[in-house]
BAZASE-916604 format. One record per residue (C-alpha): residue in one letter; x, y, z; chain. Coordinates in pm, whole numbers. Layout:
N
<rest=A&u=X&v=Y&w=Z&kette=A>
...
//
This chain:
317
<rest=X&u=0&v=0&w=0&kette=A>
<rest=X&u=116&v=317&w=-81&kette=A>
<rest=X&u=208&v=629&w=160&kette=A>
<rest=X&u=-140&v=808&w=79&kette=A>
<rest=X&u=-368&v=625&w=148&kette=A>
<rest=X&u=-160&v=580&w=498&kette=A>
<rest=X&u=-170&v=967&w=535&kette=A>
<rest=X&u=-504&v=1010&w=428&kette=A>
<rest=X&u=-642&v=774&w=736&kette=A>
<rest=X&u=-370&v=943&w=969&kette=A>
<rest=X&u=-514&v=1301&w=880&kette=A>
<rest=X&u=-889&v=1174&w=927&kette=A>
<rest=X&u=-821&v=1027&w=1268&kette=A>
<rest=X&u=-616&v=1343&w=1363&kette=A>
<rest=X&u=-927&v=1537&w=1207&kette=A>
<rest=X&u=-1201&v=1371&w=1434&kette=A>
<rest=X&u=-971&v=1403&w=1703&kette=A>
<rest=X&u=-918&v=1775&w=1719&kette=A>
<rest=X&u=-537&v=1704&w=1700&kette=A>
<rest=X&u=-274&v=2012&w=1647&kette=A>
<rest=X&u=-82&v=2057&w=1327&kette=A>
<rest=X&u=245&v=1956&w=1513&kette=A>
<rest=X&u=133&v=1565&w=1604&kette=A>
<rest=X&u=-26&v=1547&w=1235&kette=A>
<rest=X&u=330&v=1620&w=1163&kette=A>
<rest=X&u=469&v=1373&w=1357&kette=A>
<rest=X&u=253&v=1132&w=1253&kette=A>
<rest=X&u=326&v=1212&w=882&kette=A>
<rest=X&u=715&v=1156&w=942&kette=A>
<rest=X&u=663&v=831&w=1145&kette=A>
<rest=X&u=472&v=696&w=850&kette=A>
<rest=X&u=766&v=815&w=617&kette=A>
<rest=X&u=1012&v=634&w=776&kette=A>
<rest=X&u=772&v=287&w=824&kette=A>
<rest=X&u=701&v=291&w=454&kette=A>
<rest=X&u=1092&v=374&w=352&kette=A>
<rest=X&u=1184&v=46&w=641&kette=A>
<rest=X&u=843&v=-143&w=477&kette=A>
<rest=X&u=906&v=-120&w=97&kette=A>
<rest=X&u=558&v=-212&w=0&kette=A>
<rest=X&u=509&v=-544&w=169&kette=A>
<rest=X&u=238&v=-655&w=389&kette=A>
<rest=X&u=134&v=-520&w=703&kette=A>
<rest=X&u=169&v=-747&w=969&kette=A>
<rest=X&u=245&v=-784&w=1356&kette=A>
<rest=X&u=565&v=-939&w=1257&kette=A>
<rest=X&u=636&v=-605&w=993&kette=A>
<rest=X&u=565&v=-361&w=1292&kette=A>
<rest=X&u=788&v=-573&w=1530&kette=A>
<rest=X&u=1068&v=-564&w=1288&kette=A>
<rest=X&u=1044&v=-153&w=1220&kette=A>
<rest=X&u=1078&v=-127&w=1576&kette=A>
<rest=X&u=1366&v=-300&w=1635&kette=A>
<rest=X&u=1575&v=-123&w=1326&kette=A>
<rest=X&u=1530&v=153&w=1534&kette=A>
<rest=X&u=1630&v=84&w=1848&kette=A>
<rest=X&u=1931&v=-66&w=1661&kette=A>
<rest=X&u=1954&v=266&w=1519&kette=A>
<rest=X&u=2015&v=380&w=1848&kette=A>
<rest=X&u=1668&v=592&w=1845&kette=A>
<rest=X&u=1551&v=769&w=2203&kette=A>
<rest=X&u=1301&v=550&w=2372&kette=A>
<rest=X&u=993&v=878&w=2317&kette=A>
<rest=X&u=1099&v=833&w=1932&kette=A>
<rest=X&u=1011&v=464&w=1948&kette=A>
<rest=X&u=713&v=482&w=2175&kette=A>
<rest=X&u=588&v=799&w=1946&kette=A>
<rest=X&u=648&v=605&w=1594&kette=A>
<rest=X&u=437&v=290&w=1800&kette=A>
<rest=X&u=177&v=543&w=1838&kette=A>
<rest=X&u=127&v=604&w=1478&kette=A>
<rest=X&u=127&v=255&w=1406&kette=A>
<rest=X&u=-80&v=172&w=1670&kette=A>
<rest=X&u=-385&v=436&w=1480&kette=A>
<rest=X&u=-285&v=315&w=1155&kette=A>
<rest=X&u=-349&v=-57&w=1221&kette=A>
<rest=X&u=-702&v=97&w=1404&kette=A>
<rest=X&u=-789&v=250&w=1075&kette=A>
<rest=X&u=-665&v=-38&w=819&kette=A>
<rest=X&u=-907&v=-267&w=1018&kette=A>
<rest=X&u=-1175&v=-21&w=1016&kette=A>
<rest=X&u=-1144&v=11&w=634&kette=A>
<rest=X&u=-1133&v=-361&w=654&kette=A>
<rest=X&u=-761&v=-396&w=482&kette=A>
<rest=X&u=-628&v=-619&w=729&kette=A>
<rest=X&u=-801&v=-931&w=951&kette=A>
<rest=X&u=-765&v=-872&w=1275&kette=A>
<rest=X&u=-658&v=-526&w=1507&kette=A>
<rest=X&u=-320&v=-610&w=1686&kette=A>
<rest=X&u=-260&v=-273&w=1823&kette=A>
<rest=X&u=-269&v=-327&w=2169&kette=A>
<rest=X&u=6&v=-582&w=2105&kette=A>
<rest=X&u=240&v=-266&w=1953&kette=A>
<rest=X&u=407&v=-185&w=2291&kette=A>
<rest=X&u=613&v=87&w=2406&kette=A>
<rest=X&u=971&v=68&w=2536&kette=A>
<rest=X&u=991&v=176&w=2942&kette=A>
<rest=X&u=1124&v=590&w=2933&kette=A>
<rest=X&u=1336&v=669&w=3191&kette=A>
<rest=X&u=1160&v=939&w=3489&kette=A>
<rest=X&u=1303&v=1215&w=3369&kette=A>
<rest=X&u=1528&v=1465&w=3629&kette=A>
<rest=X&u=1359&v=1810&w=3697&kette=A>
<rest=X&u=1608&v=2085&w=3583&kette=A>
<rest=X&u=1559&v=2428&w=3737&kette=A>
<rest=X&u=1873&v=2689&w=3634&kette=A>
<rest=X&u=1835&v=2973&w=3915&kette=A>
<rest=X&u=1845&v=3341&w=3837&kette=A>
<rest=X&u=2247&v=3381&w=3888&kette=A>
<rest=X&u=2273&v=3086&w=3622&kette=A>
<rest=X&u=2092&v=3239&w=3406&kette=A>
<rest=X&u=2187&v=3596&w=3429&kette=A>
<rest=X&u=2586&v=3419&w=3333&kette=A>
<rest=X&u=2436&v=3248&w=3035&kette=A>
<rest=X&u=2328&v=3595&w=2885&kette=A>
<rest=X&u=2618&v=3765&w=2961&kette=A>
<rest=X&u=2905&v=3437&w=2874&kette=A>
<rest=X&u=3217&v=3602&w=2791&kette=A>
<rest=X&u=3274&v=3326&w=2605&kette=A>
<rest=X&u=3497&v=3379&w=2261&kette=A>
<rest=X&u=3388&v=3256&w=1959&kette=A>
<rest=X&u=3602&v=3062&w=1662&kette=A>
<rest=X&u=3800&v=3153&w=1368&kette=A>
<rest=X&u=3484&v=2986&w=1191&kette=A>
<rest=X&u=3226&v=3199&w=1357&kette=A>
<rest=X&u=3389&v=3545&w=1298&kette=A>
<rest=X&u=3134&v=3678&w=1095&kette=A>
<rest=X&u=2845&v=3597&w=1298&kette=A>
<rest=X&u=2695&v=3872&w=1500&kette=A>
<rest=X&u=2631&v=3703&w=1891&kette=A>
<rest=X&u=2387&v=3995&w=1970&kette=A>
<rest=X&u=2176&v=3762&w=1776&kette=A>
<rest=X&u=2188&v=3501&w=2013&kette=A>
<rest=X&u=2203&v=3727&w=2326&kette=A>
<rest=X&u=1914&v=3865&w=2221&kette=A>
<rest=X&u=1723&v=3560&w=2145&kette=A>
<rest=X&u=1826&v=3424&w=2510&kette=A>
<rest=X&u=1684&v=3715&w=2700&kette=A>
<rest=X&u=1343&v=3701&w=2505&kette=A>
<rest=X&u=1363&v=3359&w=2633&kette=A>
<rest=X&u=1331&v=3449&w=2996&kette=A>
<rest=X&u=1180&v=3740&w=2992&kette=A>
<rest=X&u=850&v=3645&w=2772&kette=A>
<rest=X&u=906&v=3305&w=2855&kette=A>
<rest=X&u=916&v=3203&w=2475&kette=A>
<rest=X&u=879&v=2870&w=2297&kette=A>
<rest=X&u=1131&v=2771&w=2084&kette=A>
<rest=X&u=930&v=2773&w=1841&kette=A>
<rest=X&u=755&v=3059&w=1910&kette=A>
<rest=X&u=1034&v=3275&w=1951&kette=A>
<rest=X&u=1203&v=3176&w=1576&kette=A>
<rest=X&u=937&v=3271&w=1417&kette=A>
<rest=X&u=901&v=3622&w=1512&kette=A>
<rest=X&u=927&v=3870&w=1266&kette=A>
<rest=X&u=1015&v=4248&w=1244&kette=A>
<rest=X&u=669&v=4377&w=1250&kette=A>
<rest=X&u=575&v=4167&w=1566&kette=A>
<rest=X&u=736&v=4419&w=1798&kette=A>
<rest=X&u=600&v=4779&w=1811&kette=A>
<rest=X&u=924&v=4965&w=1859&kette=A>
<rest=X&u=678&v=5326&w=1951&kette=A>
<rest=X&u=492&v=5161&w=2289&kette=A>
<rest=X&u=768&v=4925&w=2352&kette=A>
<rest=X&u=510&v=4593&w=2276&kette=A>
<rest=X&u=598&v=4272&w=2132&kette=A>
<rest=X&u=344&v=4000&w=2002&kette=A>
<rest=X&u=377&v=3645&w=1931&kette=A>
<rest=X&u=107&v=3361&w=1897&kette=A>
<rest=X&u=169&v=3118&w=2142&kette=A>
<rest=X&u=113&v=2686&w=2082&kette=A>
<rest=X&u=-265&v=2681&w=2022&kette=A>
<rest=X&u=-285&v=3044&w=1854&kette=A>
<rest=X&u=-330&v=3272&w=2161&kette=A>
<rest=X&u=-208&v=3589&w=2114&kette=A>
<rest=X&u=31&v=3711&w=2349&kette=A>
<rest=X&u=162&v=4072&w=2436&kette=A>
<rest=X&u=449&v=4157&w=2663&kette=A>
<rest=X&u=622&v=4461&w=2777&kette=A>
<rest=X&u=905&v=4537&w=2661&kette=A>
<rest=X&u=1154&v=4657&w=2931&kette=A>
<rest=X&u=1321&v=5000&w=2806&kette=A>
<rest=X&u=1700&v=4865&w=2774&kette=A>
<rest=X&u=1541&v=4533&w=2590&kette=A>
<rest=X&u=1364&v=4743&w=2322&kette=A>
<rest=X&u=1669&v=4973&w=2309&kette=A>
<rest=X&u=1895&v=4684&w=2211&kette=A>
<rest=X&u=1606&v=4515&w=1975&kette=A>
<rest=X&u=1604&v=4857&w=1786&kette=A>
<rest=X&u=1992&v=4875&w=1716&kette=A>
<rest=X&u=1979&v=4491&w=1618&kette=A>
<rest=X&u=1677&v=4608&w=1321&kette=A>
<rest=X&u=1783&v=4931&w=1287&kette=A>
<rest=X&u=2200&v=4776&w=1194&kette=A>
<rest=X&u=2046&v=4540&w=971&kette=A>
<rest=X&u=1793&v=4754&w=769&kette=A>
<rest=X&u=1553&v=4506&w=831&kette=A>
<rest=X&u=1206&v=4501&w=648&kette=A>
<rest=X&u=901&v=4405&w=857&kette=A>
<rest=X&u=824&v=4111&w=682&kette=A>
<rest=X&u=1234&v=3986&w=798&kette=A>
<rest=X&u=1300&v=3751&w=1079&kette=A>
<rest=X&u=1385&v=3879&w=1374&kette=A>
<rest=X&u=1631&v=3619&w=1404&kette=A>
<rest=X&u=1774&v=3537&w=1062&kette=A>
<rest=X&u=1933&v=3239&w=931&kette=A>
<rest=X&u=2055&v=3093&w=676&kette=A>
<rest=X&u=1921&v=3062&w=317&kette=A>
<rest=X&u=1614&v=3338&w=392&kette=A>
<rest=X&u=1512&v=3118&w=699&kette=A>
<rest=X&u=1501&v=3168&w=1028&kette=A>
<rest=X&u=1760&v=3066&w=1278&kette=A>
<rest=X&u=1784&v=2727&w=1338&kette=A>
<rest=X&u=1645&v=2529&w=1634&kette=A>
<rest=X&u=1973&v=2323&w=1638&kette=A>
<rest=X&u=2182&v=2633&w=1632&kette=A>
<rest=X&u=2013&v=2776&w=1901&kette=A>
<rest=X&u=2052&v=2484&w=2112&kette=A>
<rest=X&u=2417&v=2437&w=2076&kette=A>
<rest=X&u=2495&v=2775&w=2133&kette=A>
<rest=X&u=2311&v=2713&w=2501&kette=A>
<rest=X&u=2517&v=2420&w=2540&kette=A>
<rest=X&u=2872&v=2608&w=2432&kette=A>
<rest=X&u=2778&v=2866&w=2701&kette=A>
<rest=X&u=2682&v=2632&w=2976&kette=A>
<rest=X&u=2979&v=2420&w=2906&kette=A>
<rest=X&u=3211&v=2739&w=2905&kette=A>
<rest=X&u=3088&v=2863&w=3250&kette=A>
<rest=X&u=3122&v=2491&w=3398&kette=A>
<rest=X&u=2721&v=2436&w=3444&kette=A>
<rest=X&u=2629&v=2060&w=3467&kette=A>
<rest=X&u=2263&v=2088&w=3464&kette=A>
<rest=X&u=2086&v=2006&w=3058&kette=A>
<rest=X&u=2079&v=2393&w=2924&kette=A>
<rest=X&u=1818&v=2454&w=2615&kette=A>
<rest=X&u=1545&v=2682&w=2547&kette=A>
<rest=X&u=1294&v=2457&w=2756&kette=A>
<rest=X&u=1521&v=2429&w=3045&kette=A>
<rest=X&u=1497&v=2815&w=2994&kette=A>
<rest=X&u=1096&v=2822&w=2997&kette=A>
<rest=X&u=1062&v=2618&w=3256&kette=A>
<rest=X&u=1335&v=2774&w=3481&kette=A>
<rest=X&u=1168&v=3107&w=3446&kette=A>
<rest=X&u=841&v=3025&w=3517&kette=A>
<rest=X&u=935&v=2864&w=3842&kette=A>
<rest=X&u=1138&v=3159&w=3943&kette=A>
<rest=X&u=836&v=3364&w=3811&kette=A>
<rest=X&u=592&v=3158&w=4040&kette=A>
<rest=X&u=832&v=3171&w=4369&kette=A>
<rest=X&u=871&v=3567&w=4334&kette=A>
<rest=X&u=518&v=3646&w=4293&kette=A>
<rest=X&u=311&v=3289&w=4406&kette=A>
<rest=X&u=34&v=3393&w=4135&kette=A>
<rest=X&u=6&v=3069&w=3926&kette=A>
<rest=X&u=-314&v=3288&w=3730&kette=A>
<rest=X&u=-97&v=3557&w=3624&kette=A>
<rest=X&u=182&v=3342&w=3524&kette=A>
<rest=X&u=-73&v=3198&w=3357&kette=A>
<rest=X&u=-182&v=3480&w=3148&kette=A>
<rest=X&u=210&v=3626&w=3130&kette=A>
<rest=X&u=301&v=3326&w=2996&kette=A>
<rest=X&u=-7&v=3258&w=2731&kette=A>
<rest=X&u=-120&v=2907&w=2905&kette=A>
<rest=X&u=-450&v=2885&w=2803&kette=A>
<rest=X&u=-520&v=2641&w=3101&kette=A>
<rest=X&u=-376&v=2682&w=3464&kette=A>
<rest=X&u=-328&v=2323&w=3444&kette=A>
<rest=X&u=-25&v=2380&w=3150&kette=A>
<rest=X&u=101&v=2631&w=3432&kette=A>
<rest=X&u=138&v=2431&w=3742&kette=A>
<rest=X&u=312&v=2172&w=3502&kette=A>
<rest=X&u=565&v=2383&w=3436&kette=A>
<rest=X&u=605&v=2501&w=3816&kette=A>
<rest=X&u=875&v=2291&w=3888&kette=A>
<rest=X&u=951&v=2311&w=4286&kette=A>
<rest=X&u=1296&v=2211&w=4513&kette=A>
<rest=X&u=1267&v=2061&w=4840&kette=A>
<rest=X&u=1376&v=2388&w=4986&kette=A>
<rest=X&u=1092&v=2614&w=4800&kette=A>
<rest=X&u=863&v=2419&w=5013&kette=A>
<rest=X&u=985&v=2508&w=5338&kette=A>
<rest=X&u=694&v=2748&w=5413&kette=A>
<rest=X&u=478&v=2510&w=5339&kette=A>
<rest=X&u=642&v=2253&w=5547&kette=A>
<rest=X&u=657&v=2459&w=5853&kette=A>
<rest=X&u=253&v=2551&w=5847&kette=A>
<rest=X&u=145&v=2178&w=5839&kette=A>
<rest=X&u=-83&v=2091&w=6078&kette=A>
<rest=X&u=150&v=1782&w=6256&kette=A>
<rest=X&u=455&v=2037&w=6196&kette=A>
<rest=X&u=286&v=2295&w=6437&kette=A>
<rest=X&u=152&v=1990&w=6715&kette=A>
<rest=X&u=489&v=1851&w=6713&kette=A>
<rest=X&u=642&v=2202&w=6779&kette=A>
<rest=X&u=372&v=2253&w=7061&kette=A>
<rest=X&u=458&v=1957&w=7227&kette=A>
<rest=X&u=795&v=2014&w=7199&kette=A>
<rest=X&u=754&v=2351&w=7352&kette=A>
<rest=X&u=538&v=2223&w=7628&kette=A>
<rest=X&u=825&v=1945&w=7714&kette=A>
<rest=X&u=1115&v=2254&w=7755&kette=A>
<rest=X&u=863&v=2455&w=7958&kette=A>
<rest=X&u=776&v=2130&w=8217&kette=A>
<rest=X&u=1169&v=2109&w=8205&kette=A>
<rest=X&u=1271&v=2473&w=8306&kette=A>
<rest=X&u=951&v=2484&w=8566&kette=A>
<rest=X&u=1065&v=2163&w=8746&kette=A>
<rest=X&u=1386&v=2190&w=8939&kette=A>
<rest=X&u=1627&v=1899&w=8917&kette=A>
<rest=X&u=1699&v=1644&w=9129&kette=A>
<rest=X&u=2099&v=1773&w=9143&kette=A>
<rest=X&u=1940&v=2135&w=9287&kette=A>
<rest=X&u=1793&v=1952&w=9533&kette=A>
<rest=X&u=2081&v=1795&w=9709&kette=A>
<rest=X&u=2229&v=1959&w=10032&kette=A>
<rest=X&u=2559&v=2130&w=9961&kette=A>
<rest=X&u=2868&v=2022&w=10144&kette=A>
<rest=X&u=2942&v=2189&w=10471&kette=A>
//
């Protein structure tokens, strides 16, 4: 069977679903790379099986697996629906186990040094302008920006005259942030340099495009391996790190909520992402907390009220 007709029940199932753009996508380049591994021959258990082992021999990421399993797992729904194949033997298509991911917060000092690495650049890289990417990093944290989001701004998304800048968040909200004065100031230069046209990126790359997601990223990485961090730097580590620190300075998850663009308060409190030590004042109000101090207390007062057994004794003539 050819790649249409495998798209075609992918996009109605994604269609009756409600689902975004982006997993359509996904599902669309899953289905490439079964039918380039498949080659025309029958779909089977067995096929599915072997697709999923060339990529774990591949050395694929256990999400990549589980989400190309997912797209298999509605395509052999829909070929059975359509009656192509005998018998449904998706809920045999099983994922691999993920590993729990680690919760990675970068506090402020962290990432005040990642905007402001002093970190040289290569004979290779002379010609590129880092303003670009300083720039790019403090839109990060101070809109709290997608990656996404933030490469596809354009020119004429920031009004330079009330210092405003607009972007349309994951599910086409509309978002507006303040521009702080020095922030505009520098955004200005950077267009202003560059003769940019409003139609431009704000962020150029190469070819026309837009700066790369991959470019982005490993510039994070050079400047969080040049100032010694440990932690995983990229642009969600970013997000997520500012919207904690946003939550702990002002402990308003709805107006995070509606700085950020979430358009749930659910999306919000999963990016809150709290240390063991952020919960201290928390920890000291709870209920057995406060009766354990009282008895405590109680127990030192009995103590200093009742005179010991050593005061009691007569002194020596």
């Amino acid at each position: 069977m050819r790649v249409g007709k495998y798209k075609l029940l992918i996009e109605r199932y994604c269609e009756i679903n409600a689902c975004e753009a982006k997993t359509l996508e996904r599902h669309f380049w899953n289905l490439k790379e079964f039918v380039k591994f498949h080659r025309n021959k029958k779909f089977t258990r067995e096929s599915v099986e072997n697709f999923k082992r060339s990529l774990i021999r591949k050395g694929r990421f256990a999400s990549s697996v589980n989400s190309a399993m997912s797209t298999l797992r509605i395509l052999t729904r829909e070929l059975r629906k359509e009656g192509i194949i005998p018998e449904d033997f998706s809920p045999s298509i099983k994922n691999l186990p993920v590993k729990p991911s680690t919760i990675v917060i970068l506090d402020p000092a962290e990432i005040e040094s990642l905007i402001e690495c002093p970190r040289s650049w290569g004979p290779n890289r002379k010609t590129a302008d880092r303003r670009k990417f300083d720039l790019a990093i403090k839109l990060i944290t101070y809109c709290c920006y997608r990656r996404e989001t933030l490469l596809s701004l354009k020119v004429e998304n920031i009004d330079f005259y009330h210092g405003d800048i607009r972007a349309i968040s994951k599910r086409s909200m509309i978002t507006t942030h303040k521009l702080p004065e020095e922030l505009a100031e520098e955004l200005k230069e950077w267009v202003l340099e560059r003769q940019a046209k409003p139609e431009d990126w704000l962020f150029p790359g190469k070819g026309g495009s837009h700066m790369g997601t991959s470019t982005l990223r490993d510039e994070l990485r050079r400047r969080a391996k040049f100032l010694g961090i440990s932690k995983k730097v990229n642009a969600q580590t970013l997000r997520k790190s500012m919207i904690t620190n946003l939550y702990l300075v002002t402990r308003d998850a709805f107006g995070v909520q509606q700085f950020v663009g979430h358009k749930s308060i659910g999306s919000t409190l999963r990016y809150i992402q709290l240390a063991p030590k952020d919960l201290d004042h928390i920890i000291q109000k709870h209920p057995i907390v406060v009766y354990l101090k009282k008895k405590r207390l109680k127990k030192l007062k009995k103590l200093i009220k009742e005179p010991s057994l050593d005061s009691l004794e007569p002194e020596p003539s």
